[in-house]
N, C-alpha and C positions, 0 to 999 in steps of 0.2 A: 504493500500500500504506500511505503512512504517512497518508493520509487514512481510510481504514478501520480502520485502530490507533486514530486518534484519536476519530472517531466511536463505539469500542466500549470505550475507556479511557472516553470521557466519557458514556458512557449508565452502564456499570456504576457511575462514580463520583455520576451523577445519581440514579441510584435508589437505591443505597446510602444516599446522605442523604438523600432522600424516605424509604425503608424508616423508618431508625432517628430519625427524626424524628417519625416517626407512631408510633414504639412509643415513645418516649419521651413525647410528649403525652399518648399514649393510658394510658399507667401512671400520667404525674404528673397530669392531668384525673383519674381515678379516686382518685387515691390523696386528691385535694384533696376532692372531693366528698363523699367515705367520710367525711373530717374535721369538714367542713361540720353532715351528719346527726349527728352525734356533738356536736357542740357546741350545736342546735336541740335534740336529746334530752334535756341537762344542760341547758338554761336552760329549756324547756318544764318538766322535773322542779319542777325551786326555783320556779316560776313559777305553778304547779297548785299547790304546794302551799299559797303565799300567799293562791291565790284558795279556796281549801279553809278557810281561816283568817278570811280579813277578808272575803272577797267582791269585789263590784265596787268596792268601796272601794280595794283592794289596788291598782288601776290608777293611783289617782291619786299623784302624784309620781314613778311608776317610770318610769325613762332604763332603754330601750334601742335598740341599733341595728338589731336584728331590729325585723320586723312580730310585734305581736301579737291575735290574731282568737279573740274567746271565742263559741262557738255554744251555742246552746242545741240539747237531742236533739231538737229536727221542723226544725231546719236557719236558725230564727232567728239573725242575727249578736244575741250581746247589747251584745259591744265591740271594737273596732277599733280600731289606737292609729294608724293613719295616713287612716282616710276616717271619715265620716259614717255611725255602725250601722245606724242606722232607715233609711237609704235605699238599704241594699247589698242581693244579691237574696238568697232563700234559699240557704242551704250545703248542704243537707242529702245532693245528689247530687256532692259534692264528693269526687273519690275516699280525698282522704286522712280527710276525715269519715267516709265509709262505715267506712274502718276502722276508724276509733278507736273508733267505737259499735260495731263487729261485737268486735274483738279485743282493744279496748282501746290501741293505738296504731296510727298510718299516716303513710305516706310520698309523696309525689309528687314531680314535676318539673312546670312549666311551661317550655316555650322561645317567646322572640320572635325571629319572624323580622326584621321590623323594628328592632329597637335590639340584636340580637346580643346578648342575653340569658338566661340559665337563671333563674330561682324555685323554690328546692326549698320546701319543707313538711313541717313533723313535726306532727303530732296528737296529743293524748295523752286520753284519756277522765276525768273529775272522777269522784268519787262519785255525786255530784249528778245525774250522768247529762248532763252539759253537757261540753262539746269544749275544749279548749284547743289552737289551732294558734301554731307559733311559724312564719312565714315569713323565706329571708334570699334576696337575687338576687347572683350572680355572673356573671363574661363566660363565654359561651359559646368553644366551642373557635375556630369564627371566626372570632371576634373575636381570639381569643388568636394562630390564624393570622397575621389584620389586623398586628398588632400587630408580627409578626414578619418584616415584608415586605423590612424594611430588611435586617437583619444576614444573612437567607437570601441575597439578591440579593449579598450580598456573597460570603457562601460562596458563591455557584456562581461569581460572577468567581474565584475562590481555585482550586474545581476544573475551571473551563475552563482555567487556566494550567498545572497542574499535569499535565492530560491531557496541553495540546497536547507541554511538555518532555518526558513521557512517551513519546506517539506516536513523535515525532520519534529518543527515543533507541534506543529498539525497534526503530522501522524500519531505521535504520541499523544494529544488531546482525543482525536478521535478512537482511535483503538485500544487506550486507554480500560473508557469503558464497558466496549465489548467485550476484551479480554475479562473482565471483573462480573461478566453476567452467569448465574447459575442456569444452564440451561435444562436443567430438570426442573426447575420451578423460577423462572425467569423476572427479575422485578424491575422496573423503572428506577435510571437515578436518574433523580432530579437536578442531577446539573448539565442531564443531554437531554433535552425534552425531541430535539430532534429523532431518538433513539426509539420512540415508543410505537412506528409504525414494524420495527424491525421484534420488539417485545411482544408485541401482538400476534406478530407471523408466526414467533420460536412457541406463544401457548397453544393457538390453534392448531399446529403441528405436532406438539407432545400430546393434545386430545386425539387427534387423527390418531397417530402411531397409539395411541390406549387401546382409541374402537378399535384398529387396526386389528391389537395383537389378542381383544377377547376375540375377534371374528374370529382369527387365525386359531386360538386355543379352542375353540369352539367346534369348528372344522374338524381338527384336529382327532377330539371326541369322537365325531360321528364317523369320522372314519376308522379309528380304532375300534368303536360299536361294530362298524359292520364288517369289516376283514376279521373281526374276533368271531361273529357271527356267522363266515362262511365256511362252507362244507369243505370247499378246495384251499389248499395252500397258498398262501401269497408271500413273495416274498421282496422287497426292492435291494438292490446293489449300487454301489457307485461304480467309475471306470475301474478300480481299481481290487473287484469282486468282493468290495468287503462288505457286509451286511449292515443296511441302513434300516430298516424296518422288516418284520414278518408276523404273522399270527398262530395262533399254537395250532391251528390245523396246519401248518408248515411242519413243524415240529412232530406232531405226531403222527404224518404220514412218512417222514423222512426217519422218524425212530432217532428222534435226536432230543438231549437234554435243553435244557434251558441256559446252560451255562455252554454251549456249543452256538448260540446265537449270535455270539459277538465273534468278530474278525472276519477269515474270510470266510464265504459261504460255502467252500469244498470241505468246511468243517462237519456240516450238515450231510452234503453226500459225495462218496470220496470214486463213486464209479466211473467209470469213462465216457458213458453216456450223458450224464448228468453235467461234465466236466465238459465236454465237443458242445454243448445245448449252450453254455453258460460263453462260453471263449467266441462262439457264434454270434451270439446276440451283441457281445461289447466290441467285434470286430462290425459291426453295424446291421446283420441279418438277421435275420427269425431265425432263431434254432427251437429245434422238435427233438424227444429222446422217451422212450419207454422203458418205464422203471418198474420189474416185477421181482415179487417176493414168490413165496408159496401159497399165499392165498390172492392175492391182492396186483392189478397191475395199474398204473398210473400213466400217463401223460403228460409229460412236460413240455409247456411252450414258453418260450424266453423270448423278448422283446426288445430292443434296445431302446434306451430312452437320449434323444440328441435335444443338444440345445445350440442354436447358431451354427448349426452344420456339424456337430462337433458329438461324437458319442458321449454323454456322461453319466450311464447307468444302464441299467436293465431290469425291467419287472421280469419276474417268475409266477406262474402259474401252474399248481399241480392239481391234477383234477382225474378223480377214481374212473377210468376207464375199463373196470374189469369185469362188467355186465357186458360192455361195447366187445370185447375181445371175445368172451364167452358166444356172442350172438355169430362174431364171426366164426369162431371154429363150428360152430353148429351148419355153419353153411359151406364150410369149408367140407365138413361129413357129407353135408349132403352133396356135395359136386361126390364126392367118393361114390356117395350109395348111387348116383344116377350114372354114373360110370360104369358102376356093378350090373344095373338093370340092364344097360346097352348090351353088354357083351353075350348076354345069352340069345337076344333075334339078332343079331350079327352076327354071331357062330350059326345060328340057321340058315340064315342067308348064304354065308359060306357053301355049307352044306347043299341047299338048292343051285348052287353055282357051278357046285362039282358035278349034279347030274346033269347042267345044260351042257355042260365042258362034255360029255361024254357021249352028246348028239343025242337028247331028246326035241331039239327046237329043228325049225328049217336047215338043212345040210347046208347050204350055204352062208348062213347067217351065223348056225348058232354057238361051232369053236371059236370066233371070235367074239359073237355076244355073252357067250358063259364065260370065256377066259376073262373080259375085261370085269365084270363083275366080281369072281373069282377074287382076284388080283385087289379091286379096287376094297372088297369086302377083309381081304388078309391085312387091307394095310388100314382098316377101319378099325380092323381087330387090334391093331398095335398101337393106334392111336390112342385108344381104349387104355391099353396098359401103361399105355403111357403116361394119360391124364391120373391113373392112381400112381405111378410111382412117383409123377408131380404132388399128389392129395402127402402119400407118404414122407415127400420131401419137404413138403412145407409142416409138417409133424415131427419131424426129426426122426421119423421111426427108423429110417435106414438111408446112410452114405451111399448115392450112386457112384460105381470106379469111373475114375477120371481115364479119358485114353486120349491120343492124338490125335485130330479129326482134320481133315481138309477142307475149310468152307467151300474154295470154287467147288469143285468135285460134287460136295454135297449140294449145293444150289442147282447144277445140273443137273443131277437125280430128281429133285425136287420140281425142276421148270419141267422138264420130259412127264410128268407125271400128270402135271395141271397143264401140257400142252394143248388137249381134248377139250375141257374149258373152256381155253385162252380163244382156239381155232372156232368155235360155236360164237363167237361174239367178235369175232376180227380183229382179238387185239394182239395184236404181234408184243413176245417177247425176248427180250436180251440182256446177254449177260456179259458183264464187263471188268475187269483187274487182272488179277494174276494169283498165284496160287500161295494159299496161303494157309497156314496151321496154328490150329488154336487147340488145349488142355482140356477136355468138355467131356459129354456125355452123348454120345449121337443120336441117341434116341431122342432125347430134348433140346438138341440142335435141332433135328429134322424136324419135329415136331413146330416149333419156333418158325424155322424160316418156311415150310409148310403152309402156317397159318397168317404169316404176314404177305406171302404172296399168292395166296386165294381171295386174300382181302382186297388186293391190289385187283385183282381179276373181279371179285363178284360186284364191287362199288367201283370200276371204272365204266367209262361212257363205247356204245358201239364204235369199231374203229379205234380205240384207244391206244396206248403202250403202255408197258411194262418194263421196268430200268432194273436189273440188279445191279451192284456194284461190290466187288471186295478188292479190297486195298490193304496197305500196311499205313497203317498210322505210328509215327512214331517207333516207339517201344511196342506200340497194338496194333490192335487189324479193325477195321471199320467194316462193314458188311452192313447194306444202304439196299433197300425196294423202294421205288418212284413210280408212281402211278400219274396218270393227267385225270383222274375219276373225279368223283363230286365231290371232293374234299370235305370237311371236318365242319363244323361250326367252330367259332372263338370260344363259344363259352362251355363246348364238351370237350375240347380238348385234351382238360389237366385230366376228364373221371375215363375215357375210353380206356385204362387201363384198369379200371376199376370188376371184377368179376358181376358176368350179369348186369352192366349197363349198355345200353342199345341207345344209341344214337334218334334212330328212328323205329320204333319200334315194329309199326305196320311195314314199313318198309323190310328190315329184318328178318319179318317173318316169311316176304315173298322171297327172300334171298336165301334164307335157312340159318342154320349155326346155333349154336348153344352160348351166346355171350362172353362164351369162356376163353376165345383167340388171344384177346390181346390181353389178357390174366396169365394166359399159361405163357406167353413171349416176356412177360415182364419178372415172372415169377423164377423161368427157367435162367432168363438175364443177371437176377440177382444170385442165383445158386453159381453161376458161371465168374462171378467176381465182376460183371459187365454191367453197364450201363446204358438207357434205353431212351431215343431222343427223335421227337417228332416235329415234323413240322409241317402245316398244311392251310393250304388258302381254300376258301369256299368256292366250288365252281371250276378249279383249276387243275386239283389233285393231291396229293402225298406223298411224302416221306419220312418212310421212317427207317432210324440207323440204329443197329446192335454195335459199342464200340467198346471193345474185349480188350 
């Protein structure tokens, strides 16, 4: 503050003396100038009248300190008392000449910028019709500035001195009392009445901040009421995962003490899932993690809390999901048991395929009509065992052997199969990479790329194609089906992987299938260590990639 004192004490004292400095120059320059012409006019006068008398005669012997310039009326110098007449140029567009021939006297100024100079001139008209100028020079005001460099420079050391004692005394008067106010309970001294719109503001603001912080305590309550109140865990963190709030259903789903509340929250659960869910959400993303006991399974979702772009916590939510898991395994059984049902009229069918195989239909038709039925019924049969030993994979009941499999190879076995298909509806198929081997299970490979390229075949458009693609990515191999079919909706995209969801459902049913495709590609993906990645515009077609 007392630097802002002093800077505005010594501005107002700086222009103050610039101000009246310049009016005072500006008056006494005027007032000297006025005087100046006034004494050129009286010696011009006595001086015209001599030459009115004697003529050019009259010049000689006359001492003056002024210039004197006799013209004749077309602008001839006749005499000059300080250059040479015959050699000076004409006068005649001299404005203090013009006047004197127009009005009978005139006035001018010359300034040099060079030698900081003024020239005034008076003119006075003869009878004779001849000019009389008297010229005198004096300093210009710049010069008189110049002149004045010293004793200013002193007066500003005078009021830089006078400011800064100034400042300094002011600021202590003023701040003084501020420093001296209690601002928990704020009182007026009576010897700054100036102070009391500043007393006023400091009460209203300590009542603010009161209501403020009963709202806040307040708040506070109802939120503890009801996080105490719910069923599911809650839990808040900072960035730095340490525990800032939680409710004892936290606690007692997590099987943790009261005294494990404080620090960080991996105090609460030390598993890896818990742990990948919590390091997710403060890296900025949703993390998800399922946390089961032997009775009990839970759902954890994590949340990141940012402020100004910036992560600076995470809510936790745990919430009993183990009616939700229970419902699924119940439907997980049943894909099993409708698995089970199939395989008994699919072995009949078999069975009736081997007596057309054996020429009971038209001799010409019917070894190729029973064998392809045959054929298609043995590999329906396997499909069948397949989808349980998927039912059993996803139950843990038993490790399928891993062996080395070749996806090209396998994708061609697979297009030859669906070529019958492809060829009833003109959609030409192709297959594109290079040959490549992946750790798997072949029955749940073929089953997989099987089902995603029948997908491709039953939801593309008359005329369509069909793309496969295997490649080596990286460290992985990529194996990619491209369809131009009616592509996906946006908003079913994320669930088509989901067991028993249908897109369309009418639709579906004129196409066939059991819902179950894209379950068993995603299910067989996750047993595979692989990852399953779709992408599809409406209208345009699909794709989707297994990337192992």
């Amino acid at each position: 503050m007392t630097a802002k004192i002093f800077r505005s004490t010594f501005l107002v004292g700086i222009l103050s003396f610039l101000v009246c400095a310049a009016m005072f120059m500006g008056v006494l320059y005027g007032y000297f100038e006025n005087r100046v012409y006034s004494e050129l006019k009286s010696e011009a006068g006595y001086v015209a009248q001599g030459v009115e008398d004697a003529g050019k005669n009259y010049f000689r012997g006359l001492k003056s300190d002024n210039r004197l310039t006799w013209v004749a009326a077309d602008g001839t110098v006749l005499y000059d008392s300080v250059g040479d007449a015959a050699s000076m140029e004409n006068h005649a567009q001299r404005q203090e000449i013009r006047e004197a021939l127009t009005t009978g006297s005139g006035k001018s100024s010359h300034y040099s910028t060079v030698y900081l100079e003024k020239t005034l001139y008076y003119a006075v008209k003869l009878t004779d019709g001849t000019v009389l100028r008297v010229a005198c020079t004096q300093n210009s005001v710049a010069a008189i500035i110049l002149g004045m460099v010293s004793p200013m420079c002193w007066i500003l050391v005078l009021v830089l001195i006078l400011s800064a004692l100034l400042a300094s005394r002011l600021a202590k008067r003023i701040t003084g009392p501020i420093n001296r106010l209690d601002l928990d309970d704020p009182k007026l001294d009576d010897s700054l009445k100036e102070l009391e719109p500043l007393v006023m503001k400091l009460r209203e603001q300590n009542a603010t901040i009161r209501s403020q912080m009963e709202e806040l305590g307040k708040k506070q309550r109802e939120f503890t009421t009801i996080t105490e109140n719910m069923s599911e865990g809650f839990i808040l963190i900072d960035s730095g995962a340490n525990t800032l709030s939680y409710n004892s259903s936290a606690l007692r789903i997590l099987d943790s003490a009261p005294e494990d509340g404080g620090g960080s929250v991996l105090r609460l659960n030390r598993s890896p899932e818990f742990r990948r869910a919590v390091d997710s959400a403060l890296s900025g993303e949703h993390g998800e993690a399922l946390l089961t006991d032997e009775e009990h399974c839970y759902q954890l979702m994590a949340n990141p809390v940012t402020a100004d772009g910036q992560v600076t916590g995470a809510v936790l939510v745990i919430m009993d999901v183990t009616e939700k898991e229970r419902r699924d395994a119940l439907r997980r059984e049943f894909t099993a048991n409708v698995s089970h049902e199939l395989k008994t009229p699919l072995t009949s069918i078999s069975g009736f395929a081997e007596l057309l195989k054996n020429g009971l239909v038209a001799p010409d038709k019917q070894r190729e009509f029973a064998g392809d039925i045959y054929d298609e019924s043995q590999r329906l049969i396997s499909l069948v065992e397949d989808i349980i030993k998927l039912s059993k994979l996803d139950e843990g009941a038993f490790p399928p052997e891993m062996a080395p499999v070749e996806l090209y190879a396998l994708s061609k076995e697979v297009m030859d199969r669906l070529e019958p298909a492809a060829k009833k509806r003109n959609i030409s198929m192709e297959l594109t990479g290079e040959c490549t081997t992946v750790n798997g299970v072949r029955q749940i490979l073929d089953e997989m790329i099987y089902n995603l390229i029948d997908n491709a075949i039953k939801y593309n458009k008359d005329g369509g194609a069909v793309t496969v693609s295997v490649k080596q990515e990286g460290a992985g191999v990529r194996w990619t089906v491209s369809d131009t079919g009616i592509g996906i909706p946006y908003a079913s995209q994320d669930r088509v992987f989901e067991r028993f969801y249908r897109v369309d459902k009418s639709h579906s049913r004129e196409i066939g299938g059991t819902g179950l495709g894209l379950s068993i590609v995603k299910h067989g993906a996750r047993y595979h260590g692989a990852r399953t990645e779709l992408s599809s515009t409406p209208g345009e077609g699909t794709s989707v990639s297994i990337v192992f």
